[in-house]
C-alpha positions in Angstrom: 96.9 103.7 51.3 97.2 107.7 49.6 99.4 110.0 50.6 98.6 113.2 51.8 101.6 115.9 52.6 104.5 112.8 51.6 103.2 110.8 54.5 100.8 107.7 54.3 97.5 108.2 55.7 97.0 105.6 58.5 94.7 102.7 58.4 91.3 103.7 59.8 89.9 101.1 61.5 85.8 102.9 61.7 84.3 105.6 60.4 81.4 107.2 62.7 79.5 109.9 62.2 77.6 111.3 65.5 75.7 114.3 63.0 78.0 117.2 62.5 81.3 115.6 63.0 82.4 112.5 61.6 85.2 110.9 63.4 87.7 107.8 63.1 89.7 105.6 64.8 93.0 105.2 63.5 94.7 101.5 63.6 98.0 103.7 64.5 96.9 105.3 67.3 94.8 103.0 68.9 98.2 100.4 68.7 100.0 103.6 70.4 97.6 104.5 73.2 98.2 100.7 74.3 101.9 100.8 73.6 102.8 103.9 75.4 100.3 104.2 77.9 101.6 100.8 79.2 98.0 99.2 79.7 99.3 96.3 78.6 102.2 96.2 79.9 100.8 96.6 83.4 100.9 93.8 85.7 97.4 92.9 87.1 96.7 94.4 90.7 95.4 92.2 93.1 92.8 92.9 95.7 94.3 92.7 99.1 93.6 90.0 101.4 90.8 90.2 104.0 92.6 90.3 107.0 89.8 88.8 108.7 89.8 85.5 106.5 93.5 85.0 107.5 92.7 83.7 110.8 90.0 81.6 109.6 91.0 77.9 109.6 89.8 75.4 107.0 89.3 72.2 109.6 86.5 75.0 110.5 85.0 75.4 107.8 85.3 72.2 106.5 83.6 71.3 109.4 80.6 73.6 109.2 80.3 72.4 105.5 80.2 68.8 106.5 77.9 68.8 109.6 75.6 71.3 108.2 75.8 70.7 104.7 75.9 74.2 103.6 78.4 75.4 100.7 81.7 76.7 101.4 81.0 80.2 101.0 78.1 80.4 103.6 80.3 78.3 106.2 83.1 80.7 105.5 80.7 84.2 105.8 79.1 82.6 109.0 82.5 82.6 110.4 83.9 85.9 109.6 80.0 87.1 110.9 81.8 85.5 114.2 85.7 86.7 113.9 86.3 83.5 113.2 85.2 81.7 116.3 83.6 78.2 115.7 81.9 78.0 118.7 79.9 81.8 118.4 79.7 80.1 115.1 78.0 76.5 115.9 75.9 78.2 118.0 74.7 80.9 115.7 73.8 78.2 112.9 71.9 75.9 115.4 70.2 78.4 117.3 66.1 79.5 115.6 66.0 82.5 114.1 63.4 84.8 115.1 60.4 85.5 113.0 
């Protein structure tokens, strides 16, 4: 590394040039922006909960998968499609849609 003004220059990581201007990323401020601006250090934030799902039972929807052979995901949206009632729910599944 040269100095420049007693200091060392930092470590530069890429050199662009976008036609005028040529710009850089520095190795020493990239490491800060993540260091200080705690993106890292941030837990993850989890989505809340459906609150809709929550009174959805899984004998239900183990029982739509079974009987109708469908996947878990389409038993589970057909019941929140019915607030979580398994009879709306049967009947929904076995009754023709219209054309």
């Amino acid at each position: 590394m040269s100095r420049s003004n007693g200091r060392l220059e930092p470590e530069v990581i890429v050199n662009f040039s976008d036609g005028s201007e040529g710009f850089t990323y520095n190795k020493g401020k990239l490491e800060e922006a993540f260091r200080v601006g705690g993106i890292l250090e941030k837990a993850p934030v989890k989505p809340p909960k459906d609150p809709a799902a929550a009174h959805i039972k899984r004998e239900d929807i183990d029982l739509i998968v079974h009987e109708f052979e469908v996947s878990r995901a389409q038993a589970e949206k057909a019941l929140l499609e019915h607030s979580g009632n398994l009879e709306k729910t049967l009947e929904a599944l076995i009754t023709p849609k219209a054309r």
